[in-house]
C-alpha positions in Angstrom: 24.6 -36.6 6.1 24.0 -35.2 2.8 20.9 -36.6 2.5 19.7 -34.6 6.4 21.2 -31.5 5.0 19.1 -32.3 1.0 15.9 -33.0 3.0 16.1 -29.8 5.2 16.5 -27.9 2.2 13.8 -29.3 0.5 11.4 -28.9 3.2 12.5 -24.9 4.1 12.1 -24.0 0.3 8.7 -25.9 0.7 7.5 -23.7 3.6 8.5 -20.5 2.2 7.0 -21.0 -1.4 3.5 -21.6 0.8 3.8 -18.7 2.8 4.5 -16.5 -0.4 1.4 -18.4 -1.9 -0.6 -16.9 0.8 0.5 -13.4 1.4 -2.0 -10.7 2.1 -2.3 -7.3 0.2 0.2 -5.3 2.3 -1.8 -3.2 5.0 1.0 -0.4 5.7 3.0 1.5 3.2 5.7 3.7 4.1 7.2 6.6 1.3 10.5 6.7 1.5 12.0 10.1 2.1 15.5 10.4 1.3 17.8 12.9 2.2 15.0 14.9 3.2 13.3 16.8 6.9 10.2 16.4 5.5 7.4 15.1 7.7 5.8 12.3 7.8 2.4 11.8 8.1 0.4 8.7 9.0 -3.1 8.4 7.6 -5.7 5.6 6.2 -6.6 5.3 2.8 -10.0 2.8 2.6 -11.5 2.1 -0.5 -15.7 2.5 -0.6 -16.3 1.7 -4.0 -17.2 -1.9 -5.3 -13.8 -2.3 -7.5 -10.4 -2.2 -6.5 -9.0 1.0 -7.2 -5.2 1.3 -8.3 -3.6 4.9 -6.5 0.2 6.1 -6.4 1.9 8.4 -4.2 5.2 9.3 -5.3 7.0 6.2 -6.1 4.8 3.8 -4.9 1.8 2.5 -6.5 -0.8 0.7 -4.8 -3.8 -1.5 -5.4 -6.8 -0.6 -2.9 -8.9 -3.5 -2.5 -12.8 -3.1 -2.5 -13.5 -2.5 1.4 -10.2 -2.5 2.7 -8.4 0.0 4.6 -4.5 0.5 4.1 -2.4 2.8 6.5 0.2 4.5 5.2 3.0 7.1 6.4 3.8 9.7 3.8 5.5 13.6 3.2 3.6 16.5 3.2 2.5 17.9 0.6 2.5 14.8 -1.6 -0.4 13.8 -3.5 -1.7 10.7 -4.3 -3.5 10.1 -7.8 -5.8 7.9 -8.7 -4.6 5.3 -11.7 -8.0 3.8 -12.5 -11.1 5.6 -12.8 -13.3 5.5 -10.2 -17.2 6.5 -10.3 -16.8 9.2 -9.4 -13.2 9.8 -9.8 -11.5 9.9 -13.3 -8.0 8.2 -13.9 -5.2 10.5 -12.9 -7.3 13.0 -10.6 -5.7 13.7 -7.3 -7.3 12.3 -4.3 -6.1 14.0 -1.4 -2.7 16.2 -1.0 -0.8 15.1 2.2 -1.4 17.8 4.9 -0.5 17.6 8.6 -4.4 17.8 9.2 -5.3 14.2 7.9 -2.7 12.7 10.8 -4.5 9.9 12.5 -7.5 10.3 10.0 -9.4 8.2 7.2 -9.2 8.9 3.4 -12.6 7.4 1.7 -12.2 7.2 -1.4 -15.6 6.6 -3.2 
């Protein structure tokens, strides 16, 4: 019995230390908004340039891979800043301020 119940455990821990292995860069991001009526807005944020580009908004910081496009759903007014330079960007600049008009929309960032 106890050797079942060893051998299940070893196996579940086995599967779940591949799956972390192989997780993907998160594709959504969600701010949290607590305590708050603010409104939500959901937008893409897709990296152009050939580097990955680190950004936060708010709390949360991101890493924008090269290429990729990552939705996310955050307050308005917000902004979301740039943490590493960008060519045509400098570190800390603002890259977009969260408005009701970029709803269903996508952020280049170049």
């Amino acid at each position: 019995m106890t050797r079942s119940v060893l051998t299940s455990m070893v196996l579940g821990a086995s599967l779940l230390s591949g799956a972390a292995m192989h997780a993907e860069t998160p594709t959504s991001v969600s701010a949290p908004v607590p305590f708050t009526n603010a409104k939500l807005v959901h937008f893409d944020l897709r990296n152009d340039t050939a580097a990955a580009i680190k950004v936060q908004a708010g709390a949360i910081e991101l890493t924008l891979r090269p290429g990729y496009t990552v939705d996310v759903k955050l307050p308005v007014g917000l902004n979301v800043v740039a943490e590493s330079a960008t060519p045509e960007r400098a570190a800390g600049s603002v890259l977009v301020q969260v408005a009701e008009a970029l709803a269903g929309s996508t952020v280049e960032i170049k």
